[in-house]
N, C-alpha and C positions, 0 to 999 in steps of 0.2 A: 575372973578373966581380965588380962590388963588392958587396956583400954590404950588408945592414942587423946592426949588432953586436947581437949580445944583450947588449952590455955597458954598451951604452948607450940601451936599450930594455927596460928589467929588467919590463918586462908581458910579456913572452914566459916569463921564469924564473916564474912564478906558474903558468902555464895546467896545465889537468891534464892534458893532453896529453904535455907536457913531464916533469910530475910523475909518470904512469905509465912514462913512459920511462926514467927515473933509478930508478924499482923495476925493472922490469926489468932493467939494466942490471946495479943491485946484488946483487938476489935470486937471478937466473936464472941471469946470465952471470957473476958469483964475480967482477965488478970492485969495486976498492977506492975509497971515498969521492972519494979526489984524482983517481984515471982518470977515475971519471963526470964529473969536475965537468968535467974536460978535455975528454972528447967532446962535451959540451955545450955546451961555451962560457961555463960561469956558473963563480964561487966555490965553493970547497969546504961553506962555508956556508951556501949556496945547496941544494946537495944533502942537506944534514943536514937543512934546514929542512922539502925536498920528503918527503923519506922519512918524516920523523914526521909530518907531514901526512897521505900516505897511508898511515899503519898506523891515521890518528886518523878517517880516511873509511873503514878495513874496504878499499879499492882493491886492497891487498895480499892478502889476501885472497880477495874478490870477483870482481873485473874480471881478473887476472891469471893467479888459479887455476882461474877458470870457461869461458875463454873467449877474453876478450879479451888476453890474454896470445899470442894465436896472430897478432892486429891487427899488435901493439906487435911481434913477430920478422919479420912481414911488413916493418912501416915500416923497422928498423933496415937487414934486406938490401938495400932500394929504397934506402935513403940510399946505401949502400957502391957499388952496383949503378950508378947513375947522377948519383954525388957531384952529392947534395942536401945541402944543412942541417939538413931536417927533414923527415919524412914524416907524413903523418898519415891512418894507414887504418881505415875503419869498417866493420863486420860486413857483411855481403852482404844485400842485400834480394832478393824475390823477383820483383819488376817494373823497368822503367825508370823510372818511376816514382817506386817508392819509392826507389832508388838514387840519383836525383838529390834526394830530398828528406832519405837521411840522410845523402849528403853534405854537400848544403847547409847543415844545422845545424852540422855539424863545422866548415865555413866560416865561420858567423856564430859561434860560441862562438870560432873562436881571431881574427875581426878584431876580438871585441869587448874584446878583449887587447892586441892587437899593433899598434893604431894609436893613437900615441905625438903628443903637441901637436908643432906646427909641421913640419907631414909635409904633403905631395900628392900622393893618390892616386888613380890613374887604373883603371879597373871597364870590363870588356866585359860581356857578356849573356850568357843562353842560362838554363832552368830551375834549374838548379842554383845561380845565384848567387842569382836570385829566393828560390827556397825559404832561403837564408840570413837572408832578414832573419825570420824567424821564433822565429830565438836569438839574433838581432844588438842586446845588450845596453849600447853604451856607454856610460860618463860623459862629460860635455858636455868637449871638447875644445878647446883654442885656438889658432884660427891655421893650421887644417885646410882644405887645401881638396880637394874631390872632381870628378875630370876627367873626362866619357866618354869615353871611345875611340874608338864609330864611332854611325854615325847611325841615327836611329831608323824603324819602319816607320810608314807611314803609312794602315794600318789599324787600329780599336781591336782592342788584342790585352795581354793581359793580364801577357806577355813582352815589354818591349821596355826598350833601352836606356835612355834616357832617364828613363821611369817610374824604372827600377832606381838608375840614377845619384840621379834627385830623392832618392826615398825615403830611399837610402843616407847621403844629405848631411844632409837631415833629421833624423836620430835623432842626427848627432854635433853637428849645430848649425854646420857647417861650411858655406866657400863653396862654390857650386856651378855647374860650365862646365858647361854642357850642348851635347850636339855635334846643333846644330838644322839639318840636314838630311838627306832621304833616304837611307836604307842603301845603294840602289842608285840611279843617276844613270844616262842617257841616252846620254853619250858621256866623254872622255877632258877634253875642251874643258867641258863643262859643271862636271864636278870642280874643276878649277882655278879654275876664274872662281868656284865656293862658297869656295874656301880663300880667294884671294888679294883677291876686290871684298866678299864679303860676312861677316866679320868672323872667318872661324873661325880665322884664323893664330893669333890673339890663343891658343884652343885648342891648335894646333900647339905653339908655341912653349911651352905651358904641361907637356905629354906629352914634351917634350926631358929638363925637370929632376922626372922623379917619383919622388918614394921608395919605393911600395908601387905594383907593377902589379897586379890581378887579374884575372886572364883564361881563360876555359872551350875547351874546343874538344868536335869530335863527329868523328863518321866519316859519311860521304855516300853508301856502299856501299846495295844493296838494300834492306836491311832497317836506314835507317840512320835515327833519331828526330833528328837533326841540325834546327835551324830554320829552317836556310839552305832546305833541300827546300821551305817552303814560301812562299818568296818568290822563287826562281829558277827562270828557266824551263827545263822538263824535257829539252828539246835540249839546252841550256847542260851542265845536269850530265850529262849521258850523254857528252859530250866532256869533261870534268872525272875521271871515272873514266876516261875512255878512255885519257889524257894520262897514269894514274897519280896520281890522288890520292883518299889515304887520310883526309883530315887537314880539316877547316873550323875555323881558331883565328879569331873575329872577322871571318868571313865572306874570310876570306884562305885561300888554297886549297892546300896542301903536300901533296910524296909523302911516301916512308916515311925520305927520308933528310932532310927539312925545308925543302926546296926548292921556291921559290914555281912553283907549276903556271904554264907560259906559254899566258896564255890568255884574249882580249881583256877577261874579265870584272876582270881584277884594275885595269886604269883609269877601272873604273867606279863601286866599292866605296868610298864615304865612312869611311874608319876611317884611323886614326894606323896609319902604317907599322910593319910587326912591327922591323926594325932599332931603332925607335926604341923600338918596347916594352922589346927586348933591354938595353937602357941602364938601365932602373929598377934604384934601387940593392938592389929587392928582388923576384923573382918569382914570385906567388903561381899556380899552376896548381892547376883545381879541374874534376875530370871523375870518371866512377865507369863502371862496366859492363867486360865482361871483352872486349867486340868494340872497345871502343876503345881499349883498350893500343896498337894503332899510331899512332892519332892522337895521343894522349898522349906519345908517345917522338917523334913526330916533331916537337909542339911545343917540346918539353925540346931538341932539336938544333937548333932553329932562333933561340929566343928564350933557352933557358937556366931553368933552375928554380931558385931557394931552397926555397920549402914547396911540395910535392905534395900535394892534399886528394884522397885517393880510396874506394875500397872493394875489397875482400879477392877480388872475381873480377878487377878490372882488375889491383890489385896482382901479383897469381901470373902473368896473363898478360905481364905488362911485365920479370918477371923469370925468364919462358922466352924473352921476343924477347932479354933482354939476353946469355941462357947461348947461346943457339942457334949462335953464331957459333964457339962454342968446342969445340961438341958434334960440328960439321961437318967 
């Protein structure tokens, strides 16, 4: 899977995310200057740089001996666990809630890093990316453009793609495709004739060449805060669980091994194909809660992960689904 290089994206070797992670690495785990730089993918002087940095923010200190130090051994195992690039886990909230809101920030702190001039990046929906523009800080960028991925709802709602998408575009100053129609469509035949008579190939074709994907998923089960629940009708998903599916990545429906649910609603859903999400040379998954670790693992199998944004219940859960097989 190709990858986005840190090496040539050096706003990645800045973030503190990264910079707690190369203390860690150094401090905790007894590696020497040149390994961290190695596991990282940056310069040896890249990690000299991070480390006095954090001993110059107290991080060393602070974040690592108090607490947070428990995040950063969470993310390292998830990297090894489900060879990612990066993980990045934030302390547990006590609601869905708050979980999707401090992940979200962890999202908007490291896009507001990691998206590099002449890039196109493509954004799905769901709470969590929303609450990111809340720390989504960038400098104006060149040559940027931002894609949505699937269509928006056509009730006001304070979650919806497109809003996300605008906004998103807006703070970098970048172009911005917006994917102008309905999330859900009427038959198989009407889909088509939006793609191919009414301009969104132009869209399509844009989602073939992306550099940065970002995309949420949820779980659809009983007690599942998932958004899909409240735009699908409730027959629909009681055969959607029934079929075995654990997994809602952009209104696309997977079980637990990543495999699209067969089930007439999938040609009805206005969103760029997950195959093709799979292609971005980099992909960003951002989900949090410990009931969705299936969903989460079933997106990573289907599309593939670079950076995982989550929190410290999903994490632990995602890294008993991963031991489980071994313990049996």
């Amino acid at each position: 899977m190709a990858r986005l290089r840190r090496d040539t994206h050096t706003a990645y070797s800045e973030s503190a995310a990264l910079r707690l992670r190369a203390a860690w690495l150094y401090y905790n785990q007894g590696l020497t200057q040149k390994d961290v730089a190695e596991k990282l993918g940056v310069s040896r002087t890249t990690v000299v740089r991070m480390l006095d940095e954090a001993l110059k923010r107290s991080e060393v200190q602070i974040w690592i001996d108090e607490g947070v130090g428990d995040c950063v051994e969470l993310a390292v195992r998830l990297e090894k666990a489900y060879g990612l690039d990066e993980a990045v886990v934030v302390p547990a909230a006590d609601s869905a809630e708050a979980t999707a809101r401090s992940v979200g920030l962890a999202l908007g702190q490291f896009l507001t890093e990691a998206i590099p001039d002449d890039c196109t990046v493509g954004v799905g929906w769901g709470r969590t990316l929303t609450a990111s523009l809340a720390s989504f800080r960038p400098a104006r960028r060149e040559r940027v453009k931002v894609v949505s991925l699937l269509g928006g709802v056509v009730e006001a709602h304070h979650i919806n793609p497109i809003e996300y998408t605008w906004r998103l575009a807006s703070q970098l100053g970048a172009e911005c495709y917006l994917f102008l129609a309905p999330l859900l469509v009427d038959s198989r035949e009407t889909k088509r004739s939006l793609i191919e008579k009414c301009g969104l190939k132009t869209l399509f074709d844009r989602a073939e060449n992306m550099d940065i994907a970002v995309v949420s998923c949820g779980d659809i089960g009983p007690r599942s805060s998932s958004l899909s629940r409240d735009f699908i009708a409730r027959d629909e998903l009681e055969e959607l669980i029934a079929a075995g599916c654990v997994c809602d990545t952009m209104c696309n429906f997977l079980d637990a091994e990543g495999r699209t649910i067969d089930h007439p609603i999938r040609h009805r859903v206005m969103s760029i194909d997950l195959d093709t999400v799979s292609k971005a040379r980099h992909i960003v998954l951002v989900s949090g809660g410990a009931h969705r670790a299936p969903a989460i693992r079933a997106t990573i199998r289907r599309i593939g992960c670079n950076t995982l944004i989550t929190d410290e219940g999903a994490a632990q859960a995602m890294l008993r689904l991963a031991e489980a097989p071994a313990a049996a």
